[in-house]
N, C-alpha and C positions, 0 to 999 in steps of 0.2 A: 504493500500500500504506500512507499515511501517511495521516490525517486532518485536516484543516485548519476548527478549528471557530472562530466570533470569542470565543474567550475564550483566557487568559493561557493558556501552557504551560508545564503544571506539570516533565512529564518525561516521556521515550519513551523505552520500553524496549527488549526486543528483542521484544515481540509487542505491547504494549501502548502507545494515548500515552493519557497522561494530563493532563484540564486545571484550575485552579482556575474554580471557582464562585463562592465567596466564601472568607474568611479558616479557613471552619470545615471547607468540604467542597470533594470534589475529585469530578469525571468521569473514573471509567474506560472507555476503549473499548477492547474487545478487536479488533484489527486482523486481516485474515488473512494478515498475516506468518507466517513458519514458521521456527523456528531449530533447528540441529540441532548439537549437543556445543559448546554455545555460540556459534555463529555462525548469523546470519541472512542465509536463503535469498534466491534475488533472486525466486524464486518466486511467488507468492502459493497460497494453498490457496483456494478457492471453500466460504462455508460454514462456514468454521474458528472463525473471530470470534462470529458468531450460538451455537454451539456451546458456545465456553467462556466466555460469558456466558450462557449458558441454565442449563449444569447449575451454574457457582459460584452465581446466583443462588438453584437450587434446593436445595441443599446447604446454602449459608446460613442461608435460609430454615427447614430442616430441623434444625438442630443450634443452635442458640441456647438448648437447655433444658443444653449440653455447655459451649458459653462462649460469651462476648458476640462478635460480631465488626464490621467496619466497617461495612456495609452499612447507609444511613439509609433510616430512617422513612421518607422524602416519595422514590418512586421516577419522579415524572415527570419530563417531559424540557421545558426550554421550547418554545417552538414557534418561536424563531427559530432554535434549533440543529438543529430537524428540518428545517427548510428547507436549511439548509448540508448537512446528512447525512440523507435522505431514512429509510433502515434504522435510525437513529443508537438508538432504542428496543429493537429488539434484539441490539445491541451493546454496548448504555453501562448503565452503573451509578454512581448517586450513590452518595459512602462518606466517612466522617468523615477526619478529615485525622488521620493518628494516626505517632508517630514511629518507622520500621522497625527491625526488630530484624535485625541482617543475616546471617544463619544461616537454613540452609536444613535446616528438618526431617523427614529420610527416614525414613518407618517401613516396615520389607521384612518381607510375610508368608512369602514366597515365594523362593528364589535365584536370581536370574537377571540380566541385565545388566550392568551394572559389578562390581554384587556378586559375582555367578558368576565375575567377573574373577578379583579382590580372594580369593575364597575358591581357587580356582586354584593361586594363587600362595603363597599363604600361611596357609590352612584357616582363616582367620579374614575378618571384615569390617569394615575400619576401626579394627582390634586388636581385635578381641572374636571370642574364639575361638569356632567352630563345631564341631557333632558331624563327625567321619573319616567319610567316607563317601557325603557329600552326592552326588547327581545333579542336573545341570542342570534349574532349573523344581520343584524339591522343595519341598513345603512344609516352611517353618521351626518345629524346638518350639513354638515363642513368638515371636511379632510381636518386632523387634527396629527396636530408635532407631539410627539410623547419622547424625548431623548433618553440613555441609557449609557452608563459609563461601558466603556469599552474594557473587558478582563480579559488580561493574558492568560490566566488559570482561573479554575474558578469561575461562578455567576457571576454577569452582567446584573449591574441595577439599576432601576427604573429608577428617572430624577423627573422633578417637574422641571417646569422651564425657565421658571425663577430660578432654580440652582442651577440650570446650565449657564445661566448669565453669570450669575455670582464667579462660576469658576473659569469660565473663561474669558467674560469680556461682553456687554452688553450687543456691542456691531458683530464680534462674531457670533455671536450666537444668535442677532438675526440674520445673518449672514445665510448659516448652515439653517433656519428654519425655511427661509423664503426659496434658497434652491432646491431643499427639499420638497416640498410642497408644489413646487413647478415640474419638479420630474418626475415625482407622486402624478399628477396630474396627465402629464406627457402619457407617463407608463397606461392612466386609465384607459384613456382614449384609443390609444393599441390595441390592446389588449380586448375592448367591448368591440372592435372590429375584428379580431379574431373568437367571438363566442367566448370571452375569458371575462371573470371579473377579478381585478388587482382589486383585494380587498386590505390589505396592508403590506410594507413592506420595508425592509432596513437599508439605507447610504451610509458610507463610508468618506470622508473626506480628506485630504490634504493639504500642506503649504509647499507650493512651489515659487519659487522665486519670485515669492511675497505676494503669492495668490492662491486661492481657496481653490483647490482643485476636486473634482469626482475622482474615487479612489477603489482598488480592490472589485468585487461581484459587483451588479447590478441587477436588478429584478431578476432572481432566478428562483427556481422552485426551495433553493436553499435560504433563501433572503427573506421571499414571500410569500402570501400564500393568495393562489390563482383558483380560482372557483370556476366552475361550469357555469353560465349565463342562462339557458336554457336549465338545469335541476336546479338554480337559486329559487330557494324556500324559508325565509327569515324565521327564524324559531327555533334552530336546533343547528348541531353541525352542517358543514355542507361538504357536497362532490368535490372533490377537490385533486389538483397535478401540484402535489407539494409534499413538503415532509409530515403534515398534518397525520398523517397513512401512519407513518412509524412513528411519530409521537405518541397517537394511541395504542398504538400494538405495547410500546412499551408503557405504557400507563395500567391497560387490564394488565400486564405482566405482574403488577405491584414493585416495581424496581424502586428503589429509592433513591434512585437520580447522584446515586454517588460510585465514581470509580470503583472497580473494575464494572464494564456495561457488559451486559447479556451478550453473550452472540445473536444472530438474526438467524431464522427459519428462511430454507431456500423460499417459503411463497412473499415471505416479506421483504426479501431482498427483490424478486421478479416484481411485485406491485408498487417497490418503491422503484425502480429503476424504470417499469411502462411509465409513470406516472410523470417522470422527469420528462422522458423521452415523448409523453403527447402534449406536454408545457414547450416544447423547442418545434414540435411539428406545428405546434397551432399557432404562435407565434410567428414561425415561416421564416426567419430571419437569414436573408442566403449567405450569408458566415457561417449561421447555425447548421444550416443545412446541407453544405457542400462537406465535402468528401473529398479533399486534393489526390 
């Protein structure tokens, strides 16, 4: 599940390693690790990796008239790395080396997930109060920014938007809400012309030579979570091309969400892995979908 290519390592994540090229730019490979409430699976998904380098590269590609992001100019691979990693072209992406911003930007069109939690408990999400009344999977008034500290190990946690000011800076932090919210946006409009509904989903950002750049995934079944448009039924969970599939599986598992994670049954690796793969069919994205 790791990749082993002859250059420096830069850093591996939980789905992603990353390696230096040069001083200016770095190799993302997307791996077919699978992580689920912060822990990675012993798993692998077939297809996962090709996947969420298919559609971030198409997405990228797509939204650059919204804001700059890392994704360089020169997308080839050399040719001795494709000897080490055979696929390594449809997994890897060359990207400027830019310094992360560690927040994790949630825009939820929709309520459901954690948020369905969070509003549960307490008719708000992340302190930002919500309409009385909501049903599970409801569309929200208005797309709403719920940020999230970024964890190297360990949970992410959910902050309001007041403490994302407090700790980073009142401009940036409107900064990352209003481009988030614009590409939230972007992404809906796609997506209900392909029969999808973006019902929430996480950015990534960074500082490039003193400019806020899109960084890392973009809308992929690992980020968000894409609903069927035709079985949307507000009330209850929905259809869905996401990890939502294996978040539940391991939920009835009763796992308690801490290291070491379960292995996966071959039928939930095959339903997580269709599921990815009809989120990049229905999207259509010809990055995603070509085959070099």
């Amino acid at each position: 599940m790791t990749t082993s290519l002859p250059l420096p390592l830069h850093s591996r994540g939980k789905v992603r390693d990353t390696y230096r090229l040069s001083e200016r730019e770095l190799l993302m490979v997307s791996t077919d690790r699978i992580s689920a409430f912060d822990v990675v699976l012993p798993t692998p998904i077939p297809e996962k990796g090709r996947v969420l380098n298919g559609l971030t590269h198409g997405w990228l590609s797509e939204t650059t008239h919204l804001i700059r992001n890392h994704m360089a100019g020169d997308q080839s691979i050399p040719q001795e790395l494709l000897d080490a990693e055979p696929d390594l072209r449809e997994r890897a992406m060359r990207v400027v080396m830019a310094e992360p911003i560690m927040f994790e930007c949630v825009v939820r069109g929709y309520i459901s997930g954690s948020g369905w939690k969070d509003y549960q408990r307490t008719g708000s999400i992340a302190g930002d109060p919500l309409p009385a009344g909501l049903k599970e999977s409801d569309r929200l008034p208005e797309p709403i920014f719920t940020p999230a500290t970024k964890a190297l190990t360990g949970h992410d946690e959910n902050i309001s938007r007041s403490e994302l000011a407090r700790r980073t800076g009142e401009e940036l932090a409107q900064t990352l809400e209003q481009a988030s919210l614009v590409l939230y946006q972007f992404g809906v409009a796609r997506a209900l012309e392909r029969g999808l509904i973006l019902a929430d989903t996480k950015f990534e950002f960074g500082v490039h030579e003193g400019d806020v750049i899109l960084i890392d995934e973009v809308m992929t079944p690992d980020s968000s979570r894409f609903w069927d448009l035709e079985q949307y039924r507000p009330g209850g969970p929905q259809a869905s091309f996401d990890k939502q599939y294996l978040r539940d599986y391991l939920e009835d598992l009763g796992w308690n969400k801490q290291p070491p994670a379960p292995p996966l049954p071959p039928e939930v690796v095959q339903g997580t892995s269709g599921r990815y793969l009809e989120a990049m069919r229905r999207l259509a994205f010809r990055y995603a979908a070509a085959r070099p």
